[in-house]
TINUPA-752205 format. One line per field, with one value per residue (C-alpha): x, y negated, z; residue in three letters. Coordinates in pm, whole numbers. Layout:
REM TINUPA-752205
xx	(X, ...)
yy	(Y, ...)
zz	(Z, ...)
type	(ALA, ...)
END
This chain:
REM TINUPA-752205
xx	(0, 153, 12, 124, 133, 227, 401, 407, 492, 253, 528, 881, 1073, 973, 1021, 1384, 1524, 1428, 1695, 1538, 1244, 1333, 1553, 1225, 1033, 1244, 1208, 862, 919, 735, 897, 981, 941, 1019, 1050, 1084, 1019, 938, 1226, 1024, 662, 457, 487, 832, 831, 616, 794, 568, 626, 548, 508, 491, 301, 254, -148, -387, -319, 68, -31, -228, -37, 324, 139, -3, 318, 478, 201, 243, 610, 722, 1012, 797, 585, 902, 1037, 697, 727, 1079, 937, 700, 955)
yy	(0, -355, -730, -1053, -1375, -1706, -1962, -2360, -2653, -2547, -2326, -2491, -2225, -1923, -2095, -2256, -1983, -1647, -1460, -1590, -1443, -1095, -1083, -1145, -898, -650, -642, -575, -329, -549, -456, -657, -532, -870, -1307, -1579, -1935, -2106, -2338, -2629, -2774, -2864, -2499, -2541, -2559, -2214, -1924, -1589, -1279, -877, -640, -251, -94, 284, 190, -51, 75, 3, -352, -475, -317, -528, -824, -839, -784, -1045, -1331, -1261, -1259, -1603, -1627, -1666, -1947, -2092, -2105, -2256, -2520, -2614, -2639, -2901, -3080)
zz	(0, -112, -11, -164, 49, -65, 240, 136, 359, 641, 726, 620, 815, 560, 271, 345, 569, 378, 587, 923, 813, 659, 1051, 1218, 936, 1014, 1380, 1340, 1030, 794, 470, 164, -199, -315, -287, -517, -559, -875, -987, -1140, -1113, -887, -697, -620, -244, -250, -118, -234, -112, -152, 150, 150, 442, 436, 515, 645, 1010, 951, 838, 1100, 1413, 1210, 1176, 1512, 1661, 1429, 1447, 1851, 1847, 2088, 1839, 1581, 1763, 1822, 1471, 1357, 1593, 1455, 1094, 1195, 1354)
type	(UNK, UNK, UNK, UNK, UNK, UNK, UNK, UNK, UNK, UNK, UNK, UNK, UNK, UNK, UNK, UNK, UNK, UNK, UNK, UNK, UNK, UNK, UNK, UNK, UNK, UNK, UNK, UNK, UNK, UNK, UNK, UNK, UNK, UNK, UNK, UNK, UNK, UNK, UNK, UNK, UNK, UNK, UNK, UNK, UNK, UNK, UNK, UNK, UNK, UNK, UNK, UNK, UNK, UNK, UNK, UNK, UNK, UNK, UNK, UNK, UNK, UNK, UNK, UNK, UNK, UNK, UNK, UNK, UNK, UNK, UNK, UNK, UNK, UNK, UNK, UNK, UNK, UNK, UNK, UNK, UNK)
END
């Protein structure tokens, strides 16, 4: 099982720090298939990503753990700073 997700300026710390993220991924065994930006246009500060998950259970128990994880919070709060 595979799910695309697309991070933009709500979330600065994704899009300019991809191996921040794939650290903090990892420690919660989210896996990447894949990330790219586009290089011009409007879409340029869009980071989008692919995720493989082995099924639906996988996904949500990963991204629980990851959208709970204080580092995480903490990260988010330095993008907006």
């Amino acid at each position: 099982m595979f799910s695309m997700g697309l991070v933009g300026e709500a979330n600065g710390w994704c899009a300019s720090d991809p191996a921040g993220r794939a650290k903090l991924w990892d420690k919660h065994n989210i896996r990447q298939v894949a990330f790219w930006t586009t290089v011009i246009g409007e879409d340029n500060q869009l980071l989008y990503y692919v995720l493989e998950w082995k099924d639906l259970a996988e996904r949500e128990r990963a991204w629980a753990s990851f959208q709970g994880d204080p580092e995480w919070h903490k990260e988010i709060g330095r993008a907006h700073v």
